[in-house]
N, C-alpha and C positions, 0 to 999 in steps of 0.2 A: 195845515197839518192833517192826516189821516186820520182816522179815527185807528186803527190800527198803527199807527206811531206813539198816539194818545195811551194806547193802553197799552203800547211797550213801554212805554216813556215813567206809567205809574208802577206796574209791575218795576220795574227797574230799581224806581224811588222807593218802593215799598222794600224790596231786597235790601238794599243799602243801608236804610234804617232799623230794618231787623238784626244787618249783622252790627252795628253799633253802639249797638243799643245796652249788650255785654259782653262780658270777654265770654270768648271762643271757647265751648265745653266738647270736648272731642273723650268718648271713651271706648275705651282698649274691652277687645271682646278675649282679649287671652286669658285664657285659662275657665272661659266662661264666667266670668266674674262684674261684666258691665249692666248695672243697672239706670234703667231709665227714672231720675227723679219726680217727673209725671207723665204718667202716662193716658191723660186724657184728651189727646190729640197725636194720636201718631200716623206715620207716612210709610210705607213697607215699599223698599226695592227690591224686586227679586220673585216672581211666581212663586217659588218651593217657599219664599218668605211669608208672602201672604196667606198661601197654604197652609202652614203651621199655624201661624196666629189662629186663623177660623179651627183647625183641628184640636185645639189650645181651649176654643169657647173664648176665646179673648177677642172676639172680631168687634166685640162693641168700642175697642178702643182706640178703630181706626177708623180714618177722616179720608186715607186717600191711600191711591197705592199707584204703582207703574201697568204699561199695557202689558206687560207680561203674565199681570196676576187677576187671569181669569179664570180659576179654580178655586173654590166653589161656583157656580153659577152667580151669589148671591154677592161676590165681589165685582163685578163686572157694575154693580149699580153705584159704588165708590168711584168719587173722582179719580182722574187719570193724570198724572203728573207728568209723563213722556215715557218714550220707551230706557229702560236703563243703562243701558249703555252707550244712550244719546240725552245725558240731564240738562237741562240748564237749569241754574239757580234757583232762578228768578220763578219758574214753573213750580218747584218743591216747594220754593218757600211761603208763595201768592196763598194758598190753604192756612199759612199759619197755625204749623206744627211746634207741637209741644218735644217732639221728638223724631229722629228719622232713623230706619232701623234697613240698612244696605245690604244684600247679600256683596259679598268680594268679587271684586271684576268688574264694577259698577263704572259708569265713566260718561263721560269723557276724565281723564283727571283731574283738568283743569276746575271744572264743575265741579267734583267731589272735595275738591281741596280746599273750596270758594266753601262748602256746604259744612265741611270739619271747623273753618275759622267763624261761622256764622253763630247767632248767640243761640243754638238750640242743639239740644245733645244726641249727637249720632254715635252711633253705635254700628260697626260692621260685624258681619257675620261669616266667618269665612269658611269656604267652601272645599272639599275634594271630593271627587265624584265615585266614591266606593261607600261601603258597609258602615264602616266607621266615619262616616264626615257627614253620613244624614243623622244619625242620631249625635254627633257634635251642634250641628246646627239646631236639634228640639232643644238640645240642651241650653245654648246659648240665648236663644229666642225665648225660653221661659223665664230663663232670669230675667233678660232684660224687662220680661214684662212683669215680673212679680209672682209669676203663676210656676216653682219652681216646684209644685207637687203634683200639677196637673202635667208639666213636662217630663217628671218621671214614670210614670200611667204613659203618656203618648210614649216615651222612649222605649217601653219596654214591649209593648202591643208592637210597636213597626221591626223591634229588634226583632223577636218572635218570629215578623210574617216576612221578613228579610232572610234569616233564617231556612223557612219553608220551602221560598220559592229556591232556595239559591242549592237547596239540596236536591231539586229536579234534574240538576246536569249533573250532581257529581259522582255519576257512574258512567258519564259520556265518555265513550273510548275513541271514537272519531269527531273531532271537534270541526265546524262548521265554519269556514272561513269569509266572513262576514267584511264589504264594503258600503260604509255608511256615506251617504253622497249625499252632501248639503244642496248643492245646487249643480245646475249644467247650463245654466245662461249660456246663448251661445255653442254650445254643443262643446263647453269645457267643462271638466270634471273638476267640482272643487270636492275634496276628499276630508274624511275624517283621520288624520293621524293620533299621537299621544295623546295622553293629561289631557281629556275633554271628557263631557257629559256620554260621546258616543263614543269612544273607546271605554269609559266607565261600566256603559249599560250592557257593551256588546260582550264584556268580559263575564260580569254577573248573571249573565245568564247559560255562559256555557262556550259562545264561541270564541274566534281568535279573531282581531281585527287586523283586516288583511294587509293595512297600510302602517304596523307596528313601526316604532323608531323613528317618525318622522311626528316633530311636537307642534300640535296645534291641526288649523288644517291648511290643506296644501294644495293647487293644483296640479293636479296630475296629466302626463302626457299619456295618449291611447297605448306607448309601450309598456309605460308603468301600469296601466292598467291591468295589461294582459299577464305580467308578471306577476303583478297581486294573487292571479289567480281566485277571484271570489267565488264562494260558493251561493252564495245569497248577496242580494243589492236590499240593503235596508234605507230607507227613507223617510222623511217626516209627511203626513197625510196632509197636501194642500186641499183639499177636494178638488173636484172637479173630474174630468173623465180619467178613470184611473186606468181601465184596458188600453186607450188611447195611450199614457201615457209610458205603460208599457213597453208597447208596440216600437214606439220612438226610442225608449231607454234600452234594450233590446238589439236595436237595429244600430245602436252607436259602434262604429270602427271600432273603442277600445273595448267595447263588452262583446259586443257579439261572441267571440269566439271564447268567452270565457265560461266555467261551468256556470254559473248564474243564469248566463241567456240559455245555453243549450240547456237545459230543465226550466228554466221561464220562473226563476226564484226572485219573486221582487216580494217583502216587506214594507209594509207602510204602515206605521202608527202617528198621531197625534203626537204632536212634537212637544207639550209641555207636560205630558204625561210620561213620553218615553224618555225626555228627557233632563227633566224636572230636580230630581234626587230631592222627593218631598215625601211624605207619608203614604202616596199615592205606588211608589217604585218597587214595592214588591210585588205587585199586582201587574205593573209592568215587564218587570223582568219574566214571572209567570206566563203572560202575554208574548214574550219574545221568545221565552226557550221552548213555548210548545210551535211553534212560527218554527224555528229553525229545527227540530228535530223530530215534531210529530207524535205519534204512536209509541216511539222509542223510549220516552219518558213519561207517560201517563201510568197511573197507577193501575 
C-alpha cells in the first residue's frame, strides 16, 4: 500500500469516528441567531468569512480556513482545508474543529451534508450579493462567535462606507454597460448573468450588467456578445501580461466591434476583493465606479 493510500485510509478512519462519536449538531443561521457552543477551534468557509472573523479581532479562534480566504495576509499562514466548493469531509474534519462556520453555496453537497451529520456544529452563513446581505453576514458571523457587540461597531462602520461609496454614482445619468467575463478558455466567452457576486458589484457601483436576465453564468455566442453591447469588459486580475492580454481580449470576433474594444475599456481587479462582499466592498465598489466613469464622479 502507498503511503498516500495510508494517509487516505486514516484520514478516512479519523472522519468516521468523528462523525460517531455524537449525534449530528447542525445549526440554523436564520434569523441570525446560531451560536457556536465552542468556539476554540473553528474552520471558516468562504474569503468574506474569514475576512469578517479577523475584521471581528476574532481570528484567534481559528485553526483553519479554505483557499479562498486569503484576506488578511496574516490568514494565508492557517491551514488550508480545500477550495470551497470542492470540500471533502475528511480534509475539514482531519484539523479537528470545534466548529465549522460555511458561507452558503459551499459544496459539493454531498460533502456539506456529510459535514451537517458530523458531531461538530456548523453553522451556514448565507449570502446575497448586495448592501443588505454583507452587513447580514457581520451580523450572523458575530453571533455565531459570541462577539455580537464587536459586530454591531463592524456592521455600522461598513454600513457607513457602503453608504459612501454607493452615493458616487447616484447622479449617473448615463449608466455604463458593463461585461463581466469570467473566463475565455478557448476563445469562449463564459459571462456573468443574474444573482452573482458580479452582477452584484457591477450594480453597486453604478453600471448595468450588460448580460441582465440570464441567472448565473452563461456562455455566450460572439452574437450574443455583440448584442450586449458592452461599454467596458470587467475582469478578475490574474496577473501576468495584462496589455498582452488585452490585445487578444480586443481582437476577439465577439468584442471587437463592441464599444468596449473600440475605446479599449478593459477593468481588472483582484477577484476576492471585487468580489468578495466582505468589509473590504465598499472600497471596491469606490474602486470600480471611478474605473467606469472617471472624472464624472469625483468630488
Amino acid at each position: 500500500m502507498s503511503i498516500f493510500n495510508r494517509i487516505a485510509r486514516g484520514a478516512c478512519a479519523a472522519f468516521v469516528a468523528a462523525s460517531v462519536i455524537g449525534a449530528a449538531t447542525v445549526a440554523s443561521a436564520e434569523e441570525g441567531k446560531a451560536v457556536f457552543p465552542d468556539t476554540s477551534r473553528l474552520v471558516s468557509i468562504g474569503g468574506s468569512i474569514t475576512e469578517i472573523v479577523y475584521a471581528l479581532g476574532e481570528e484567534g479562534k481559528l485553526i483553519a480556513r479554505d483557499s479562498t480566504g486569503t484576506y488578511p495576509e496574516a490568514a494565508k499562514a492557517l491551514p488550508d482545508v480545500g477550495y470551497m466548493r470542492a470540500l471533502s469531509p475528511e480534509g475539514v474534519l482531519s484539523v479537528n474543529p470545534s466548529g465549522i462556520l460555511a458561507l452558503a453555496g459551499s459544496g459539493p453537497k454531498e460533502a456539506v451534508d456529510v459535514l451537517r451529520k458530523a458531531s461538530v456544529t456548523f453553522i451556514e452563513v448565507p449570502e446575497t450579493f448586495d448592501h443588505a446581505g454583507i452587513l447580514e453576514k457581520i451580523r450572523v458571523v458575530g453571533k455565531a462567535l459570541g462577539a455580537d457587540a464587536k459586530a454591531d461597531a463592524l456592521e455600522a462602520s461598513v454600513d457607513a462606507d457602503l453608504k459612501e461609496a454607493e452615493k458616487l454614482t447616484a447622479d449617473v445619468k448615463e449608466r455604463k454597460r458593463v461585461l463581466f467575463i469570467l473566463s475565455m478558455q478557448g476563445g469562449k466567452i463564459l459571462a456573468a448573468g443574474s444573482d452573482n457576486a458580479a452582477d452584484g458589484i457591477i450594480k453597486l457601483a453604478g453600471g448595468v450588467n450588460a448580460v441582465e436576465g440570464v441567472p448565473g453564468y452563461k456562455q455566450l455566442s460572439e452574437e450574443a456578445v455583440v448584442t450586449a453591447k458592452p461599454d467596458v469588459i470587467l475582469m478578475m486580475n490574474r496577473g501576468g501580461d495584462h496589455a498582452a492580454a488585452a490585445d487578444d481580449l480586443f481582437a476577439h470576433p465577439g468584442i471587437a466591434s463592441t464599444p468596449a474594444a473600440e475605446n479599449k475599456k478593459l477593468v481588472q481587479m483582484d477577484g476576492s476583493y471585487l468580489l468578495g462582499f466582505g468589509p473590504r466592498t465598499a472600497g471596491a465598489i469606490r474602486d470600480l465606479a471611478i474605473a467606469l466613469y472617471g472624472d464624472a464622479i469625483k468630488d
